[in-house]
C-alpha positions in Angstrom: 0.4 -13.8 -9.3 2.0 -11.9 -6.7 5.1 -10.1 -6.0 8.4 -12.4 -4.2 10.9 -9.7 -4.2 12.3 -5.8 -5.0 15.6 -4.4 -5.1 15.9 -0.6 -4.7 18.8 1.7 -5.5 18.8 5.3 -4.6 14.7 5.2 -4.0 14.0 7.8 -1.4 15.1 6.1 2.0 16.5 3.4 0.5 20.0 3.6 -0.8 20.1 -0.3 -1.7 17.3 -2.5 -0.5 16.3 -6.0 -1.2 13.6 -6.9 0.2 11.3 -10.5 0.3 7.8 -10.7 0.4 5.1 -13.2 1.7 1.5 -13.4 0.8 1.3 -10.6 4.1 4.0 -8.7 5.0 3.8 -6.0 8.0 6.2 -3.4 8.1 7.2 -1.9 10.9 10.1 1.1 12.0 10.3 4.2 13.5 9.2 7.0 12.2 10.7 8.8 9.2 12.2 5.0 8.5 10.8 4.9 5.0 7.1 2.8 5.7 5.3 5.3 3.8 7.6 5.4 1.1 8.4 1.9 0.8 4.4 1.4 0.0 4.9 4.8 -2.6 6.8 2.6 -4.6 4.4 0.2 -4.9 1.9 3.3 -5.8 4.7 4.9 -8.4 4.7 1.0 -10.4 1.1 1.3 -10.7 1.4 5.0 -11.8 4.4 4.1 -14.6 2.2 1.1 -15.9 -1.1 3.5 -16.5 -1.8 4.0 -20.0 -4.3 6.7 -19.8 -3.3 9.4 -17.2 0.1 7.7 -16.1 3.3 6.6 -17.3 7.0 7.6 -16.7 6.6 11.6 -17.3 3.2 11.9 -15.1 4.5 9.7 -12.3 7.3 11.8 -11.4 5.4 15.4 -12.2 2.7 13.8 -9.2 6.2 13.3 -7.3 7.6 16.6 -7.6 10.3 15.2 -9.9 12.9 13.1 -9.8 14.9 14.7 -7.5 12.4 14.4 -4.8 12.6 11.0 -5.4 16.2 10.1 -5.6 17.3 9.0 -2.5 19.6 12.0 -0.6 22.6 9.6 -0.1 23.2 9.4 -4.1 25.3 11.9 -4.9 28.2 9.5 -6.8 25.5 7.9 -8.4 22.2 9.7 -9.7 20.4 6.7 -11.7 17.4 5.4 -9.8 17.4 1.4 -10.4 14.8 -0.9 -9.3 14.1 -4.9 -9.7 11.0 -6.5 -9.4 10.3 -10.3 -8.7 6.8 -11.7 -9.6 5.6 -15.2 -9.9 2.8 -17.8 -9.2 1.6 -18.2 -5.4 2.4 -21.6 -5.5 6.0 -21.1 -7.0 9.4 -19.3 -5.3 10.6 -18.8 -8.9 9.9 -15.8 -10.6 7.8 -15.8 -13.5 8.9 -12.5 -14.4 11.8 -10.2 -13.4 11.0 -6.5 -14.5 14.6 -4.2 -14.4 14.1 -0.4 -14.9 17.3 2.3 -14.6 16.0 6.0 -14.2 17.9 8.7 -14.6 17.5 12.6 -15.7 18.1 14.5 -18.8 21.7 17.1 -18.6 20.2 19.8 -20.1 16.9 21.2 -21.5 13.8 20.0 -19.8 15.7 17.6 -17.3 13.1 15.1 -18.0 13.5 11.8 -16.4 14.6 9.3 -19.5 15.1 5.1 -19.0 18.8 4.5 -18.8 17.7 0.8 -19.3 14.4 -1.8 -19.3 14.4 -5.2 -19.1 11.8 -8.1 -18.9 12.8 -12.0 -18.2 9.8 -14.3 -18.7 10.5 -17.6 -17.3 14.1 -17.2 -16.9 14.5 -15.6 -21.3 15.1 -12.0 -21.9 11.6 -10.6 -24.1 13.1 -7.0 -23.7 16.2 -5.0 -23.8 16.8 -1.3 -23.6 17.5 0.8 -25.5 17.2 -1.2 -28.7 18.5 0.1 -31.8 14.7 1.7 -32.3 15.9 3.8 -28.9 19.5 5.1 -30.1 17.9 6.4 -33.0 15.3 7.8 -31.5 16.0 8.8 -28.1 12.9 10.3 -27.8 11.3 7.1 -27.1 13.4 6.5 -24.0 11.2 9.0 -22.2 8.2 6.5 -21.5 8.8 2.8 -20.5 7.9 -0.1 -22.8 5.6 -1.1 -19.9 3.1 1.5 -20.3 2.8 1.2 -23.9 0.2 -1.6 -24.9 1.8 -1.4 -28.4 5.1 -2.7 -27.0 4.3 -4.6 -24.1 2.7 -7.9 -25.2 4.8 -10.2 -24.5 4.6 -8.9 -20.4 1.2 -7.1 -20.4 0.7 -9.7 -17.4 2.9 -7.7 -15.6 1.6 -4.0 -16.7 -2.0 -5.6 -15.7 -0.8 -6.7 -12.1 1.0 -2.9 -11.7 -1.6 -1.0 -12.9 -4.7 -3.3 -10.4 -2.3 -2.5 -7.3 -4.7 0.0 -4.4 -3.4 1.6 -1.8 -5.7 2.3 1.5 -5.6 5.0 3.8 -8.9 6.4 4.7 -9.3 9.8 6.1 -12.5 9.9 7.5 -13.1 13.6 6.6 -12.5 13.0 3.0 -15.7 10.3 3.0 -17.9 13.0 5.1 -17.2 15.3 1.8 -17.9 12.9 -0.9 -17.2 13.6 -4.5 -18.8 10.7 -6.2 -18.6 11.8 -9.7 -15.4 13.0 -10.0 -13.3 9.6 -10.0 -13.9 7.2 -12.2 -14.1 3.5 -10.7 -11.0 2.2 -11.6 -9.4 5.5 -10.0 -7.0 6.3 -7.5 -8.8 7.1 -4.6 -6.6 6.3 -1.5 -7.8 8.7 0.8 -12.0 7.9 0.5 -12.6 11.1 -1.4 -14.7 9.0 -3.7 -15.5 6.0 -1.6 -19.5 6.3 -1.6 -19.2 6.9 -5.5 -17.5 3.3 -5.5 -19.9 1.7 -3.2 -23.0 3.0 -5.7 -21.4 2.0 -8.7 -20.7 -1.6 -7.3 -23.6 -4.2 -8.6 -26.4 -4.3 -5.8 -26.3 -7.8 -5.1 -22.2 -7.4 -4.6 -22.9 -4.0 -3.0 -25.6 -5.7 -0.3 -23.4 -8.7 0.1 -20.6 -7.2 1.4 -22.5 -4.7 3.7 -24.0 -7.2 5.0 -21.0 -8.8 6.0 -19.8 -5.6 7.3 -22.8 -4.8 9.4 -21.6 -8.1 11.3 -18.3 -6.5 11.9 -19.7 -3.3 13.0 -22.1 -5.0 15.4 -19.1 -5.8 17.2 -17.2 -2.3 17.4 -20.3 -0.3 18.1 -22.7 -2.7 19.7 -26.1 -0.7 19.5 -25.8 -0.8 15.6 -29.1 -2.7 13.9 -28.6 -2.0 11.1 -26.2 -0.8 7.9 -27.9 0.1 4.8 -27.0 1.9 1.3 -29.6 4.9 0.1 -29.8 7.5 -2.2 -31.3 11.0 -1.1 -33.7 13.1 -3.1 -30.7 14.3 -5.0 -29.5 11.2 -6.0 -26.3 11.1 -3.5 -25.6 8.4 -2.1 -24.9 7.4 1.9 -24.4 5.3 4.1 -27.1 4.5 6.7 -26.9 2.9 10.3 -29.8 2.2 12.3 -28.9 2.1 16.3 -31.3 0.6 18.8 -32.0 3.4 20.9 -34.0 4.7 23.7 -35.0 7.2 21.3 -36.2 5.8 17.9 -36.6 8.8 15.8 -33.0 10.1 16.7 -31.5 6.2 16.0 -30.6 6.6 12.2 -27.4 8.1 11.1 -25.5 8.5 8.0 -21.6 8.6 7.3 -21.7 12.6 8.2 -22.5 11.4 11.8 -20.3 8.3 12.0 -17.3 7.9 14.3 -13.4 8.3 12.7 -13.7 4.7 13.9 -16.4 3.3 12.2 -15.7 4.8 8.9 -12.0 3.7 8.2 -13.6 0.2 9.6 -16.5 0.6 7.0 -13.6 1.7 4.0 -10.7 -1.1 5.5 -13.6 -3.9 5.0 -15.0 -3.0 1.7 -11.6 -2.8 0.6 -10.6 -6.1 1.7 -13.5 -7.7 -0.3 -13.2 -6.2 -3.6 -11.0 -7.6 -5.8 -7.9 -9.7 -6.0 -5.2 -7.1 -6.6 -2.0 -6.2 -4.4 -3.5 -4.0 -1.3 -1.3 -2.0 0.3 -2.4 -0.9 3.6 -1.0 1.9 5.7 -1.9 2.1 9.4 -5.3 0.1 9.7 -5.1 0.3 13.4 -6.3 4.5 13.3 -8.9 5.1 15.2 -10.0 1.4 15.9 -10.6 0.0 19.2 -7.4 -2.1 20.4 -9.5 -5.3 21.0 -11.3 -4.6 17.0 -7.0 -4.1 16.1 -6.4 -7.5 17.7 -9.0 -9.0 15.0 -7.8 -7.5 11.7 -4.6 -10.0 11.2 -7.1 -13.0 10.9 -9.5 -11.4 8.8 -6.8 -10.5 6.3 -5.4 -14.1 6.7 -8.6 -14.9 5.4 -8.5 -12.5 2.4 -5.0 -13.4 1.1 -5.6 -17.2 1.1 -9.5 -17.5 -0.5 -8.9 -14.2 -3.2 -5.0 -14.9 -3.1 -4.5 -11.6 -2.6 -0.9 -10.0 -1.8 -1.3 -7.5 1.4 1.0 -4.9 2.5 0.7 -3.4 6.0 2.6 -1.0 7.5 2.1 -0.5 11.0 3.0 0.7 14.5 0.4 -1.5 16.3 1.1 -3.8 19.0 -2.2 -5.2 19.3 -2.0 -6.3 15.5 1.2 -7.5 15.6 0.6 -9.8 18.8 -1.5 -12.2 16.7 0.0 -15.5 17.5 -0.5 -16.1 13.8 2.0 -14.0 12.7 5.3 -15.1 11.2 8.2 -13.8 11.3 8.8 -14.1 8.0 6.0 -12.2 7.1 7.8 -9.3 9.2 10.0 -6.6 7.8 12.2 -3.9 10.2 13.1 -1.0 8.9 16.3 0.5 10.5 17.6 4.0 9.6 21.3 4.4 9.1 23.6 7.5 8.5 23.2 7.0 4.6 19.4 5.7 4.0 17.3 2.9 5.8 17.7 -0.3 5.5 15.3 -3.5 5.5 15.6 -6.8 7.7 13.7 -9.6 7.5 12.4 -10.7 11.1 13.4 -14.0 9.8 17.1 -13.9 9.5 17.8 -12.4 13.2 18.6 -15.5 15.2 17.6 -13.3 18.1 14.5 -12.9 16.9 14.5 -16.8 16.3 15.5 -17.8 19.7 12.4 -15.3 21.3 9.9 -16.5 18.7 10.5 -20.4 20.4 9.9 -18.8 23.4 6.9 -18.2 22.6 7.3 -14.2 22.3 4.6 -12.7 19.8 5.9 -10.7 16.7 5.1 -7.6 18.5 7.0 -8.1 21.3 10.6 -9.1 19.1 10.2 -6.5 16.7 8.9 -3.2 18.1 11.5 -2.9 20.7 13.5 -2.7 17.6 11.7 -0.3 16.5 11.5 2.0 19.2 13.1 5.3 19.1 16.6 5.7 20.3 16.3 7.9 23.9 12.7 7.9 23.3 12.0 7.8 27.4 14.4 11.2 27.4 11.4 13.1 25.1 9.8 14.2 28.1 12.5 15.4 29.8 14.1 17.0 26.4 11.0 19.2 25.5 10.9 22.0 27.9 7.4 23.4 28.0 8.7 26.5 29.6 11.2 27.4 27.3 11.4 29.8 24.3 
């Protein structure tokens, strides 16, 4: 299953978005456009669908509340809706439509409360709220239906899919100091705080497997590499191990506490694309990579989305990744920033961007232009070293 389409009202940037998506789908804008919170909302649909440590309340205390999330150009209208399309990879008809309204209690607590839920399977309404359970009980509208394994039954497919989605974005500092016991597997761990915890709790025949495969990769950004091996020291931590073919031999081992920026958020990027099927969101994979590795990464996640049929995510600023002739433009979203919010446009349906594609232009050269700054050539010129 994977996700066709949202529709966003009031979310953060987005003051009324509707958006498609592909099997891949790269995101691109300037900065402050809404990439990183386009993917949150991803993150917050997981967070609502966790039974244990999640659901409505917890996802937006972890956002500062829902006035950090409302987007700043509702002030007629408060209530946060969203709409979320899923269906079959092989189908353009949803399976399931998922509606939530979100808005805040007027007094007391101002706890965020569901002004209304809805689930269509296969085009008939399973849910409805608030129910007649609700209006006696207000109480109840606190927490979502989808969190609740008591109530969801009839759409736990769609709890499951929310609750499997990762997002990536390794910072290679928070692998160097590992905390492998303090995350669970199945945990959020975005930032690779926990990443060597994951790799050692992985089956070893899995665990080698996909090393192995990795240690190809690595061969080619960092060409004395030998080897890359999994070990535990003396006090049962565990690391990542390279072996470089060096003039010196003793001096040609190294694990992740010497490894490049580079090499780790390649190491993390890879893993990640080869565990599991779930939605990957991935934010920026071109960080610290060599432009000619960058060039590589839209084939390799080709290859993940069609053999796992796995939905990926990307946001990026990368021309290098975007110039894969392999990239549609359909699979390419612009995000422009307007006076009231940001809104999204589909590559796709800019006859522009049509014309320059049978050209033979390359995504990255139709869309980033688009997505340059306004004046950005006057920056220099604007930013006066000298002055106070």
């Amino acid at each position: 299953m994977r996700i066709q389409r949202i529709k966003l009202k009031n979310w953060r940037n987005f003051p009324d978005l509707d958006m498609p998506f592909l099997g891949r789908t790269f995101v691109i804008g300037p900065n402050a456009s809404g990439k990183s919170n386009l993917l949150g909302f991803f993150r917050f649909l997981r967070d609502i669908a966790r039974e244990q440590g999640g659901g409505l309340q917890q996802a937006f205390k972890d956002r500062g509340g829902l006035s950090k999330v409302r987007c700043f150009a509702a002030r007629a209208n408060p209530l946060i809706e969203m709409e979320v399309q899923l269906g079959e990879w092989d189908s353009e008809v949803p399976k399931y439509v998922y509606r939530l309204g979100i808005t805040q209690e007027t007094r007391g607590a101002r706890r965020p409360v569901v002004k209304y839920e809805e689930v269509l399977a296969d085009g008939k309404q399973v849910l409805l709220r608030p129910d007649d359970d609700d209006k006696s009980d207000p109480e109840r509208l606190t927490e979502t239906h989808l969190e609740q394994t008591s109530a969801n039954k009839e759409f736990r497919e769609i709890a499951s899919f929310f609750n499997d989605i990762c997002y990536l974005h390794i910072v290679p500092q928070m692998i160097r100091s590992q905390d492998t016991g303090g995350l669970s597997h199945g945990s959020d761990d975005p930032f690779g705080k926990a990443f060597l915890g994951r790799v050692a709790r992985t089956a070893e025949k899995i665990r080698k497997g996909r090393l192995t495969r990795i240690e190809r990769a690595l061969k080619i950004i960092a060409p004395q590499l030998a080897e890359l091996a999994f070990e535990k020291d003396q006090s049962g931590q565990p690391h990542l191990v390279a072996r470089y073919e060096h003039w010196r031999p003793a001096a040609g081992k190294q694990n992740e506490v010497q490894f490049s920026d580079g090499t780790l958020r390649a190491i993390g990027l890879l893993w990640m694309l080869q565990e599991g099927t779930s939605m990957l969101l991935i934010e920026e994979p071109e960080l610290s990579l060599n432009s000619e590795i960058v060039k590589q990464l839209p084939g390799i996640m080709a290859r993940v989305m069609r053999k796992n049929k796995r939905q990926l995510l990307i946001s990026t600023h990368s021309f290098e990744l975007l110039a894969d002739p392999g990239i549609a433009l359909e699979e390419t979203v612009l995000l422009k920033p307007e006076k009231e919010g940001s809104v999204a446009v589909t590559a796709s349906d800019d006859q522009s961007s049509i014309e320059m594609s049978r050209q033979g232009m390359s995504v990255a050269e139709i869309v980033l232009p688009m997505a340059a700054p306004r004046d950005a050539v006057q920056l220099s010129l604007r930013f006066d070293s000298n002055g106070d």
